[in-house]
N, C-alpha and C positions, 0 to 999 in steps of 0.2 A: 820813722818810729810811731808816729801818731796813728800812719794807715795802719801800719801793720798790729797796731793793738786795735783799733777798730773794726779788723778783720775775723781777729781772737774772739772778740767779744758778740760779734755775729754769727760764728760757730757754736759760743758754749750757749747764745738764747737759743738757738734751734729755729725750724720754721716755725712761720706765723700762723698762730690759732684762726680757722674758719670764721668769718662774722656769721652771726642768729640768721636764721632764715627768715624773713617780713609775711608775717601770714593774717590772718585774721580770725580769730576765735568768737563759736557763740557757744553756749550753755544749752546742752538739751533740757528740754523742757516738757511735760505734763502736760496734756490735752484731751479735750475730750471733741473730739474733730468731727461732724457727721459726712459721711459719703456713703457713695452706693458700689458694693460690690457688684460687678458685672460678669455673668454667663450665658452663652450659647444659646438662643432658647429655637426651637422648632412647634410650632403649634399642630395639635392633633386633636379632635375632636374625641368626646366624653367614649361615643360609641359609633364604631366603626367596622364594618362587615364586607369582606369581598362576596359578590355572590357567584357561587359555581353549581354547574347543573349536579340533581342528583341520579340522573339517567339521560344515556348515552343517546341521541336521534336528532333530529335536522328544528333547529326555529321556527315555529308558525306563524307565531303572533310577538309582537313588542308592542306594552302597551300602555307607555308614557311617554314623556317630551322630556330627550336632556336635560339634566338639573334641575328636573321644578320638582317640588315635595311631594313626599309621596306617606299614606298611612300606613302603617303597622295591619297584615292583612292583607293588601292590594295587589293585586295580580299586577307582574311584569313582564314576566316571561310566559308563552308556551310553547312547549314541544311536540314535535308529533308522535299522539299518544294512542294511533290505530294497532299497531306491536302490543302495545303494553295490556289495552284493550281487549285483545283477541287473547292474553293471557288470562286476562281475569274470565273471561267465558269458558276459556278450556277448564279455569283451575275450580272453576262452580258446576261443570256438568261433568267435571272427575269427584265433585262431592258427592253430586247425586246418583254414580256408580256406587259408588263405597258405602253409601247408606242403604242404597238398594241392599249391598252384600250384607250388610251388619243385620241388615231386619231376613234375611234368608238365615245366615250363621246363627241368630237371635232363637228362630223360629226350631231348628233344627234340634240345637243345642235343649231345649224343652223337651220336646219328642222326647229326647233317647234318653230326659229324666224321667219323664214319664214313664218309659219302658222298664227304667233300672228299678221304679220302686216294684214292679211286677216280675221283676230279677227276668224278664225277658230278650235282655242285649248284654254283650258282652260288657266287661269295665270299659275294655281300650273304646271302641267307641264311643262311648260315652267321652272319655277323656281328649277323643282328638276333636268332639264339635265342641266341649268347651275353648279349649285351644283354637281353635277356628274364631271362635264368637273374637275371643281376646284379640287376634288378628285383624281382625275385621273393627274392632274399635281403634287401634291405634293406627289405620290406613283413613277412618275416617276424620280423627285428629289430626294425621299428617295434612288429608287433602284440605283440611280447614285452614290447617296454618300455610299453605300454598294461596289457600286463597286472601290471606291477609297480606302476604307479599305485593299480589299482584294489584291488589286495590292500593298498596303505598308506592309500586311502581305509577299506576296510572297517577295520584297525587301528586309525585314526584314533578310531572309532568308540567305542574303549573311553579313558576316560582314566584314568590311573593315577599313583601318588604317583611324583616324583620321585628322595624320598630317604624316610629317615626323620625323622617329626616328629609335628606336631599340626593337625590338620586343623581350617578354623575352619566357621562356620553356614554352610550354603549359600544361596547367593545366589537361586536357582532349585530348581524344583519339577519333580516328574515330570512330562510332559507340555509343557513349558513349550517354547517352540522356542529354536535359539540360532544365532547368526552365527558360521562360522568365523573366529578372530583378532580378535571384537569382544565378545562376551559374555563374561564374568568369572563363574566359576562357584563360585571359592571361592580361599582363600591357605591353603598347606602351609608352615607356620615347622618351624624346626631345633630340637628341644630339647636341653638342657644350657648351654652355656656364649653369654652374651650378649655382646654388642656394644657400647660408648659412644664415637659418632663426634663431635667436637669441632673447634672452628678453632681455628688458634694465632699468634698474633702473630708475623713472618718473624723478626723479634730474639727469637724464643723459642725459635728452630730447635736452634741451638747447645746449648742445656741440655736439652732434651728428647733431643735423640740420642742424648745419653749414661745415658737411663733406659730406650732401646729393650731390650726384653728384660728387665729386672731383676727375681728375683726377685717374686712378688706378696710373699711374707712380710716386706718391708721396707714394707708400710703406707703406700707413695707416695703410690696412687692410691685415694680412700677414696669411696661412694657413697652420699650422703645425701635421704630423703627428707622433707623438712621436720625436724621434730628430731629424726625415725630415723635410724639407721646401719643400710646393711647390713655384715652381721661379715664379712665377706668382701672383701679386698682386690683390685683390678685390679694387670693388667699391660697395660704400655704396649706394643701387638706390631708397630705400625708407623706410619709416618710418606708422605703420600701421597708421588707423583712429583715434582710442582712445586708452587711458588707461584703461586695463585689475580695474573693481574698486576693484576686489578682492585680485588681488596680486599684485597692485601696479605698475608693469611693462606693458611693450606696444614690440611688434616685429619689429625688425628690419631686412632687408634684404641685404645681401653683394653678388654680383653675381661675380662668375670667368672664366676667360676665360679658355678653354677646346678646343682651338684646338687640340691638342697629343690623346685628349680623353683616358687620365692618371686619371678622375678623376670620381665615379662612382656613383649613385644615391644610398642614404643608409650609405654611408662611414661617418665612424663619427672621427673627428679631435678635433684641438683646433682653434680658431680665435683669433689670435692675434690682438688685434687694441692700435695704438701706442699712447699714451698722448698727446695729442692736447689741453693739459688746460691752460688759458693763465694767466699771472701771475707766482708768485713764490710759492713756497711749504718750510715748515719748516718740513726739515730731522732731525730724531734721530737715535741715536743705538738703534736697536731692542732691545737690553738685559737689556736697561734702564727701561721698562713694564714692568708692573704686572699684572698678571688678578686675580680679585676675583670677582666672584656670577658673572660671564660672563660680568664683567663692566672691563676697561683699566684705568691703576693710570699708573703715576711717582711721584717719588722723587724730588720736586723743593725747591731751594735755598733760604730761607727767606733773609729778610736785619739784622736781629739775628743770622745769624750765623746758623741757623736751619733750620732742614726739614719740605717742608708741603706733602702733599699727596695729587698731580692733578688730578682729571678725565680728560681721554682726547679721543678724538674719532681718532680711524685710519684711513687710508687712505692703498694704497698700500704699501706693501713688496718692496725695492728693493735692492737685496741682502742683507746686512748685516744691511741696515738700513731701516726707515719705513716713512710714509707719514704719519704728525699731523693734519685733518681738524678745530681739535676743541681743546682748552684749554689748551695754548700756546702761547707764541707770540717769538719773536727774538730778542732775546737777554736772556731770561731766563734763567740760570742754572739748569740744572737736576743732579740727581746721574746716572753714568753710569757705576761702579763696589763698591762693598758693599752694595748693594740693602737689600741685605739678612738681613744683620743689623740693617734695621733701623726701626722705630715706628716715628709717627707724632709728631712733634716737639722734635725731639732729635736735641741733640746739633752735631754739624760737626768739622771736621779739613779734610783741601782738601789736597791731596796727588796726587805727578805722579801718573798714570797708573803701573799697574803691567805689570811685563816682563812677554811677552808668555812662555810658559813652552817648551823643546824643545821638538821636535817632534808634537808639536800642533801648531794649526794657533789658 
């Protein structure tokens, strides 16, 4: 009789309620945290030029030394310019055809007005040496503008540095033939102060405009080569026209100073630009996330004793812990050890943190 009321009585309690899950809760908290957002960077120099011939013939002359400086002005190239030459001769003694004919037409065109005031030529004549004369000016225009071609083919014929800078290897050899506007003979880069052109998130627009200009000595913009620093800080000098509509981002530009000329057109880094955002940020422990289907949750605290499951959007890494833009406030409770355990709306008991194990951080 005894068992079988104690068997009763274990039917009508039903099974046994789940114990709390053992987790550990902290409080998100306000901060106002510095670190450095990190991008891409490729360095490209201020100003930079392929050079290609502007007429088509064989190389005579090269007439610098790979890579050393060269001025604004300075012959590098020439071509063989005995064709181009023998153009400009033809196209100066088809001048002096054509002016010959204008001062004949000229001379003619007189006469037969002379004759009309004595009514002794017909009209037509008259009207075809004026017509002549006309003729005969616009053959000696044309052969003048023939002869302005052929002096900027011969021109052509020398190429010369742009601006000033550093001339790189040449592509081509003496001798070598080249296509006008398709051979590449060589690039003329800007020395002194470099370039680091970047994309920027269109929600980055706002904070960045207001570092346009800013002193470089405020250390914003910092350029790292693996775990070099150059000691030298950027300035932010512009921001493009528009936003890019299909990927959302716009380029920005950070220019460095390069007197040492340690720094080299091509070289590709990191750009460090440091947080400049104003207000506070709510940090978490990273290990407090979860990711599932590429979406970010935590474990937050209900007024039950229980967990919910937050979506929330990141922000930056810094170190050990992360930046919340979105789906959080301060003061909330998260779980930040026992994640592993838990399911939406289970029940909690907060517990210390666990002691590190030795030998681990």
């Amino acid at each position: 009789m005894i068992v079988t009321a104690c068997g009763q009585q274990a039917k009508q309690a039903g099974p046994m309620a789940p114990g709390a899950v053992k987790v550990t809760l902290e409080a998100v908290q306000e901060a106002s945290p510095v670190y450095y957002e990190e991008f891409p960077a490729t360095l490209t120099a201020l100003d930079q030029v392929e050079l290609r011939p502007q007429v088509s013939g064989f190389v005579t002359g090269i007439h610098f030394k790979d890579g050393q400086k060269v001025k604004k002005g300075q012959l590098l190239y020439s071509i063989d310019a005995q064709l181009y030459n023998a153009n400009y001769q033809q196209a100066v003694a088809n001048l002096n055809v054509q002016e010959a004919n204008l001062s004949r037409a000229q001379k003619d065109a007189d006469r037969y007005h002379e004759l009309q005031k004595n009514d002794a030529v017909a009209r037509q004549l008259v009207d075809n040496a004026d017509a002549a004369l006309e003729v005969a000016k616009k053959q000696v225009d044309a052969a003048k503008a023939s002869i302005s071609a052929a002096q900027t083919s011969v021109r052509y014929t020398k190429v010369i540095a742009p601006f000033d800078g550093v001339i790189g290897i040449s592509l081509v050899k003496p001798g070598a033939p080249v296509s006008a506007g398709q051979t590449l003979l060589n690039t003329v880069s800007s020395v002194g102060d470099v370039a680091v052109d970047f994309n920027l998130d269109q929600s980055q627009i706002y904070q960045f405009t207001a570092l346009l200009n800013k002193p470089a000595k405020d250390s914003i913009f910092i350029l790292a080569f693996g775990q070099e620093q150059y000691p030298v800080p950027g300035k932010l000098v512009l921001l493009d026209r528009a936003v890019d509509a299909q990927t959302g981002t716009i380029k920005a530009r950070v220019v460095f100073p390069n007197k040492e000329e340690r720094l080299r057109s091509g070289m590709n880094g990191t750009l460090k630009v440091k947080n400049q955002a104003a207000g506070q940020s709510l940090l978490i422990p990273y290990k407090a996330v979860t990711e599932q289907l590429g979406e970010f949750f935590v474990y937050r605290k209900t007024d039950s004793s229980t967990v919910t499951q937050q979506k929330v959007k990141l922000g930056t890494q810094i170190g050990t812990d992360i930046i919340i833009r979105e789906g959080l406030q301060a003061g909330d409770s998260i779980v930040t050890q026992g994640v592993q355990n838990l399911r939406e709306g289970v029940k909690i008991e907060s517990v210390p943190p666990a002691a590190p194990t030795p030998g681990k951080q």
